[in-house]
C-alpha positions in Angstrom: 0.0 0.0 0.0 1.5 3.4 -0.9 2.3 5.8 2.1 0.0 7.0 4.2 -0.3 11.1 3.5 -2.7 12.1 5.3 -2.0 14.6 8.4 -2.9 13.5 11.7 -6.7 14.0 12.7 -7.7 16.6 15.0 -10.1 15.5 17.9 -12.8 17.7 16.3 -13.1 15.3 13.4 -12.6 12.1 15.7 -15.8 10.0 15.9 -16.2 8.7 19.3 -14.1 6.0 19.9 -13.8 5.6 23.7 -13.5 2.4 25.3 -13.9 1.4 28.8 -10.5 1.8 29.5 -10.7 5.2 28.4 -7.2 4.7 25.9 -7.0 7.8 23.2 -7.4 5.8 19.5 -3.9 5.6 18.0 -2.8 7.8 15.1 -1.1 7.7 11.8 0.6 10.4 10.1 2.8 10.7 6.7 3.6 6.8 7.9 3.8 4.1 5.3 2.0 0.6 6.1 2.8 -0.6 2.7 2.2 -4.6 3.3 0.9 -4.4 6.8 -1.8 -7.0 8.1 -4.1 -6.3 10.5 -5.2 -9.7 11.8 -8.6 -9.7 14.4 -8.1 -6.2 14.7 -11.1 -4.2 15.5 -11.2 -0.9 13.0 -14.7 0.2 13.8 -15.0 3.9 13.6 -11.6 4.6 11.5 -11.3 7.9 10.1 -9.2 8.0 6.7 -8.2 10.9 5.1 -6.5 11.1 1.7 -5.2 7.3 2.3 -5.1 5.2 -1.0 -6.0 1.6 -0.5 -5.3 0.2 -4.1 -5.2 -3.3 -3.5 -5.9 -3.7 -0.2 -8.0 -6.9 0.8 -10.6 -6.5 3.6 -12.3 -9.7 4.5 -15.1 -10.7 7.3 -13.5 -10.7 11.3 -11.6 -13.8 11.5 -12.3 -15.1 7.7 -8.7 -15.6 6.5 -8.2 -17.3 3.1 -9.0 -20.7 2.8 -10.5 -21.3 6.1 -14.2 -21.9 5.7 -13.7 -25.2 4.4 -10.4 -25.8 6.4 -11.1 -28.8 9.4 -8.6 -28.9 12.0 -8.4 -32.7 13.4 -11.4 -33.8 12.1 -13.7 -30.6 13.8 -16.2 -29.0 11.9 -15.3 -26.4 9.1 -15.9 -22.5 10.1 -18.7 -23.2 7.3 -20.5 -26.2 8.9 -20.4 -24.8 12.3 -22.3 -22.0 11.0 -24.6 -24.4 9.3 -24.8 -26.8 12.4 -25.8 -23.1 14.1 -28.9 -22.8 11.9 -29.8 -26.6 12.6 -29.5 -26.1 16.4 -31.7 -22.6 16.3 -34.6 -24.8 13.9 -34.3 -27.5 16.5 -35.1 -25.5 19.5 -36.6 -22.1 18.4 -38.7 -23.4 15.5 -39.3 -26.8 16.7 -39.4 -26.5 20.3 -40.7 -22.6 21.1 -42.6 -22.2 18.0 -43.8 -26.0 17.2 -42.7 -26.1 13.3 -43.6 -29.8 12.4 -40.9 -30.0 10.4 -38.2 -27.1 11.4 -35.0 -28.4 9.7 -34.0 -26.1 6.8 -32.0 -28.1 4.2 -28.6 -26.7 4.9 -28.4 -27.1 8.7 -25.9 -29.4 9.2 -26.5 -32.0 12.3 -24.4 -33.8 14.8 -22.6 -36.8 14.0 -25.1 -39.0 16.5 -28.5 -37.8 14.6 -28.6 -41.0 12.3 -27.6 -43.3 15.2 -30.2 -41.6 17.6 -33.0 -42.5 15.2 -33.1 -39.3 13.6 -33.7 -39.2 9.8 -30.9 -37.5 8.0 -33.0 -37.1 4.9 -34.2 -34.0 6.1 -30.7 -32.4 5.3 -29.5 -31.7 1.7 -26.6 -33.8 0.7 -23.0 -31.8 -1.2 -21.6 -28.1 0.3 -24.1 -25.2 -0.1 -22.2 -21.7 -1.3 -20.9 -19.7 1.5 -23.5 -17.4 0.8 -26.4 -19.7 0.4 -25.4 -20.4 4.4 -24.9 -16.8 5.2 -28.4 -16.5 4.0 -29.9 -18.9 6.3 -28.1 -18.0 9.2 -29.0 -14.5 8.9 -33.0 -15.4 8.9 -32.3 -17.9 11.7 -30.2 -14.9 13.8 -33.2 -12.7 13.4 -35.5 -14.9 14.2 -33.6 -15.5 17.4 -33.4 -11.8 18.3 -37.1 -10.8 17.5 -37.5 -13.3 20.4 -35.1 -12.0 22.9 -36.5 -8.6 22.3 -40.3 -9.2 22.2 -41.3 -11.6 24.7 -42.3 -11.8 28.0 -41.3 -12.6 31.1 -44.4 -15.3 31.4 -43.9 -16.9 28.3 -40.4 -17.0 29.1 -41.7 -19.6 32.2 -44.4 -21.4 29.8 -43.1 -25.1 29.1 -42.2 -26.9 25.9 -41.4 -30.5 24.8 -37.6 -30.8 24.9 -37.2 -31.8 21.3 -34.8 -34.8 21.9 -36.7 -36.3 24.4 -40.3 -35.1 24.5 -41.6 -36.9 27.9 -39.3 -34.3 29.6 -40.5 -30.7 29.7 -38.2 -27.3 28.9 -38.9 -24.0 29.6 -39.4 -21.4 26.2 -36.4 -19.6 28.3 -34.1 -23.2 28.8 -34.6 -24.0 25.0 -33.4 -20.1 24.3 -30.6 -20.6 26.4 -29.9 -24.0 25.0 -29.5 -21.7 21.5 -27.3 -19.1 23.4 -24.9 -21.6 25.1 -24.6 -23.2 21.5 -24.0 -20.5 20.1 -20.8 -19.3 22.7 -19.2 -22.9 22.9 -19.0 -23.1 18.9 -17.7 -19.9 18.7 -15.3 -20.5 21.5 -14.3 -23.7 19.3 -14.2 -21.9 15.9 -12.2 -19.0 17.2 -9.2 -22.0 18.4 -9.6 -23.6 14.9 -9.1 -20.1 13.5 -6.0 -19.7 15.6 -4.7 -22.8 14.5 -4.8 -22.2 10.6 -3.6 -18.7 11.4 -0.4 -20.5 12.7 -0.2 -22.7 9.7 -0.9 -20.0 7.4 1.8 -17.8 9.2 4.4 -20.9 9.3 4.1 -21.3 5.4 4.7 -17.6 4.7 7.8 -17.7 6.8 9.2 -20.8 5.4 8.5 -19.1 2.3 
């Protein structure tokens, strides 16, 4: 990237990036970052002023190149995790809270037990969807999860549902949304190591490079 030009930028033009620890955002003047890599680095609320960028590649947090497909040790891909996601909200949001007879979209992707447990894996397309035929999903299935964080209420948070893996035990609506939530947090925990790991590789091959 070509030097950076621009003068430094006056607190007056600043958008408001305070954080809790109440650190002054860094700045960059006549300084050039030709090359650099900014890797899980949080730019939100950037000012840049007379900066060229020709060529510069700006991905999604965490999506480095070649790693939604990439498995570490046999785990699930960034890309089925996300699907696996989707299956997990149809299985307790739309199947448990909302009682959809048949809540599976096509592209979840389920556990490795759901065959063995009885469970028919027809109801899951066979192949790899695009990346953005799963981004699709998951964005439905994410609002879907939020409209029912924000709207409901305190008393049919308490009403009880089937558990939808073993319907002679009852669940709370709120246990099946935290079922979602602590899904959500443990596969992102796991994604973010697998990340890490290919990171590492990546890293290793550009240095032996």
């Amino acid at each position: 990237m070509p030097s950076w030009d621009a003068p430094a930028v006056t607190s007056s033009e600043s958008p408001d990036t305070s954080t809790e620890h109440d650190e002054p955002p860094a700045r960059f003047a006549d300084e050039d970052l030709r090359g650099a890599r900014f890797v899980r680095c949080d730019l939100s609320g950037a000012v840049l002023r007379a900066v060229d960028v020709a060529g510069a590649e700006i991905d999604a947090p965490w999506l480095l190149e070649g790693t939604l497909d990439a498995s570490v040790d046999g785990e699930w891909s960034f890309a089925e995790t996300v699907r696996h996601l989707v299956m997990a909200t149809d299985t307790w949001v739309r199947g448990a809270v909302l009682g959809v007879e048949r809540p599976w979209h096509p592209l979840g992707m389920p556990n490795a037990e759901y065959a063995a447990d009885g469970h028919d894996p027809s109801v899951f397309a066979p192949g790899t969807p695009t990346w953005s035929e799963v981004l699709a999903v998951r964005a439905d299935r994410t609002a879907l999860v939020r409209g029912l964080l924000a709207e409901t209420t305190a008393d049919e948070l308490d009403a009880t549902r089937a558990n939808p893996w073993a319907p002679r035990y009852p669940e709370t609506v709120r246990s099946c949304l935290h079922t979602v939530l602590e899904e959500e947090w443990e596969h992102l925990r796991y994604a973010l190591r697998d990340l890490d790991v290919l990171d590492g590789r990546g890293e290793e091959r550009g240095s032996a490079g």
